[in-house]
N, C-alpha and C positions, 0 to 999 in steps of 0.2 A: 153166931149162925155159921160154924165151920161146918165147910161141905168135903172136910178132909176123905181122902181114897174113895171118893166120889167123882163118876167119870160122864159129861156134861159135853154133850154136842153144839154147837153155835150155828146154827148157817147164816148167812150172810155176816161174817162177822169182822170185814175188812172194811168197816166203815162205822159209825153212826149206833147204832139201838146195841146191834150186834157185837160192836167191836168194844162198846163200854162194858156189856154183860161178859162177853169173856175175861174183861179185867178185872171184874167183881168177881168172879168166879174164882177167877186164876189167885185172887189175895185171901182168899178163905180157902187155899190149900186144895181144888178140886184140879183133878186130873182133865182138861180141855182142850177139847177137840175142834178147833176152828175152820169153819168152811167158807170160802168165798171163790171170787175168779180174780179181783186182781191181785197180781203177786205182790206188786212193791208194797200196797197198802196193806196184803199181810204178813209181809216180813216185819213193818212198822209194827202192827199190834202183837205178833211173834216176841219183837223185845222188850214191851212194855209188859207183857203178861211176866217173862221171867225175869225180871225186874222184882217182880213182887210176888213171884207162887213158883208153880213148876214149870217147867218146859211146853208149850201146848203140840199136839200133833197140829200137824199144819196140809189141810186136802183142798188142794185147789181144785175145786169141780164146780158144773152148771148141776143145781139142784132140780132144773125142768129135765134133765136127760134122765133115764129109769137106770141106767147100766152106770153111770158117775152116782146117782143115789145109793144103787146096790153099793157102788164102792164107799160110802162114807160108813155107813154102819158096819161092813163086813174088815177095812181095815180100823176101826174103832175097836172091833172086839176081837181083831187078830192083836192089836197093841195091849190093851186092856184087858181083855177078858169079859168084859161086861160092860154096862150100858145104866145109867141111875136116871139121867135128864135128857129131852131133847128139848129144845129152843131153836122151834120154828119159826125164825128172825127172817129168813131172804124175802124180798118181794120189792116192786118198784111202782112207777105209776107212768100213764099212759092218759093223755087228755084226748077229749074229745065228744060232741055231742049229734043227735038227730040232725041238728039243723045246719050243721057244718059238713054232714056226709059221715066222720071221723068214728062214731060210735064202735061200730062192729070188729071195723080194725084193731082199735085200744082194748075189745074185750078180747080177741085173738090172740095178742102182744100180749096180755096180762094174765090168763086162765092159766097155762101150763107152769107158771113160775110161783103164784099168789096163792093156786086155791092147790090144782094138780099135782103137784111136789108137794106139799104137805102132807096130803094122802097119801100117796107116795111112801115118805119116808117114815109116815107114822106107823104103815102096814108094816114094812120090812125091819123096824123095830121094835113093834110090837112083841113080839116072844121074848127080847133081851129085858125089854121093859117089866115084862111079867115076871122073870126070875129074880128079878130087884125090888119089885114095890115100888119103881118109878113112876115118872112123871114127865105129864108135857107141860108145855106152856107155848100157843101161838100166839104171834102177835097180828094184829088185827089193827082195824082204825074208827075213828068215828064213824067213818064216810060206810063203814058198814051194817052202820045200823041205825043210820037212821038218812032221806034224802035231804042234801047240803042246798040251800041257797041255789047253787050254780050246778048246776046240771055236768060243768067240764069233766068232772072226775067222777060219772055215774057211772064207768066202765068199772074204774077201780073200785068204787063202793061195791056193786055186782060181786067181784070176785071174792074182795072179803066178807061181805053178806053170807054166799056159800060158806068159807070159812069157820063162822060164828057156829053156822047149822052143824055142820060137820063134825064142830069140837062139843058139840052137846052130843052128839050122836056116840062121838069115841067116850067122851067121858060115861055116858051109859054101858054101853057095851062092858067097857074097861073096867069098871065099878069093881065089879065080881073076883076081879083078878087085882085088886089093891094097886090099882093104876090111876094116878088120877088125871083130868086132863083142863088145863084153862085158859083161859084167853086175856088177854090186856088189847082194849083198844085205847089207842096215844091220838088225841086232837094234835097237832102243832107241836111239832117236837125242831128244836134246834139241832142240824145234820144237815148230812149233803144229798137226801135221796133227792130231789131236785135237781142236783145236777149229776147225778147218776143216773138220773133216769133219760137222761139228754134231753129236757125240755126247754122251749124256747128262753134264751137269757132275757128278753125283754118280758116274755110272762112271769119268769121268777122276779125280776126285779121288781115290778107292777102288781105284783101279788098280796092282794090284803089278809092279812090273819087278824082278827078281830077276837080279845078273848077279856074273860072278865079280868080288870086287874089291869090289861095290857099285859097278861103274861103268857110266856111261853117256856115250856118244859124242856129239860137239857135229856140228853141219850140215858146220862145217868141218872135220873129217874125211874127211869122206865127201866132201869136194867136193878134198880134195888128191886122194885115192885116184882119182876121176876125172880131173885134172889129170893123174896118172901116167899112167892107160891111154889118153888122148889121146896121148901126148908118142910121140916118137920112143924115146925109152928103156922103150918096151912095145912095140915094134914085132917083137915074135917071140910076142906074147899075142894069140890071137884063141879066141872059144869058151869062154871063161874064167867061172869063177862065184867073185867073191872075198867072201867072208862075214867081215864086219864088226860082230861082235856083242857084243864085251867077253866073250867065253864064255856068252853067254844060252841058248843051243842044246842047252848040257852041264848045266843046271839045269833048263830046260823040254822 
């Protein structure tokens, strides 16, 4: 499944979901493009990628500002020339419910980064996408499609609910123009977006994941499963919502 002089955006890729797919990316010979905000932890993924493939561009930016957006795809195709993949990877999470006051806040914190940057960057790569025959792939979560047990994270589900909507909407549209567009949502994946997201150390410690098996999926799962819907051998998959949970969805 070489994605050789194939040129592959990551965002959030200084961590976690993001920062395994670019190392998948980077061993199959694709030319990647890694976006995050912290630096040390993308200089880390920086040497692991050429380690094993090419060199990646390396954009530190906030993917919710529209002018750091404009920048990732405009130096993407001033380095490259063109555009094959984006891997709409950045997003966090934000707790809070009705009954605790917290709701509106956590959907404020998390709309510009989760659902609005997606849009975003999928509009402003859109044209590059078209002259390749590219391809998206967002990632999404359980929490978006279907309501969890716990109410704490119905801000985050909200935003990737929209998401879900949206990547049907582009994959339609896109159809025409040999773009295709899909989704992975990941139940329980082992990473740091928990403590990326700055949420309380005693919630994270306290926090049940219940899945069938007792299992829980590593970054690099979720980053082959993208790997596939990039490749030529998905190439009859667009509009797709592939749920990667370990069974968590059938317990919660």
């Amino acid at each position: 499944m070489s994605f050789s002089d194939k040129v592959v955006i990551v965002t959030g890729a200084s961590s976690g979901i993001g920062a395994a797919t670019a190392l998948l990316f980077s061993k199959e010979k694709a030319n990647v493009v890694i976006v995050g905000r912290n630096e040390a932890k993308l200089k880390t993924v920086t040497a692991q990628c050429e380690e094993v493939g090419n060199k990646p561009l390396v954009i530190r930016a906030d993917v919710s500002d529209d002018d750091e957006a404009a920048r990732i795809i405009n130096e993407t195709i001033e380095k490259f020339g063109k555009l094959d993949v984006l891997v709409n990877n950045a997003g966090f999470v934000r707790g809070g419910s009705l009954m605790d006051g917290k709701l509106l806040q956590a959907y404020d914190d998390l709309i510009n980064t989760n659902l609005r940057a997606v849009i975003c960057l999928t509009q402003l790569a859109t044209p590059n996408l078209i002259k390749t025959r590219g391809n998206i792939i967002n990632i999404s979560s359980v929490a978006g499609s279907k309501t969890l047990r716990s109410n704490y994270f119905l801000a985050y589900g909200v935003s990737k609910a929209g998401l879900n909507l949206f990547s049907q909407g582009a994959a339609t549209e896109l159809a025409e123009h040999g773009v295709r567009v899909n989704v992975i949502s990941p139940g329980p994946v082992v990473s740091d977006i928990f403590e990326n997201s700055k949420l309380d150390s005693d919630f994270i410690k306290n926090y049940k994941i219940n899945t069938i098996g007792d299992r829980i999926s590593s970054s690099e799962e979720v980053g082959h499963m993208i790997l596939y819907l990039a490749s030529d051998k998905a190439a009859g998959i667009t509009g797709s919502n592939y749920i990667l949970d370990n069974g968590y969805c059938l317990l919660n």
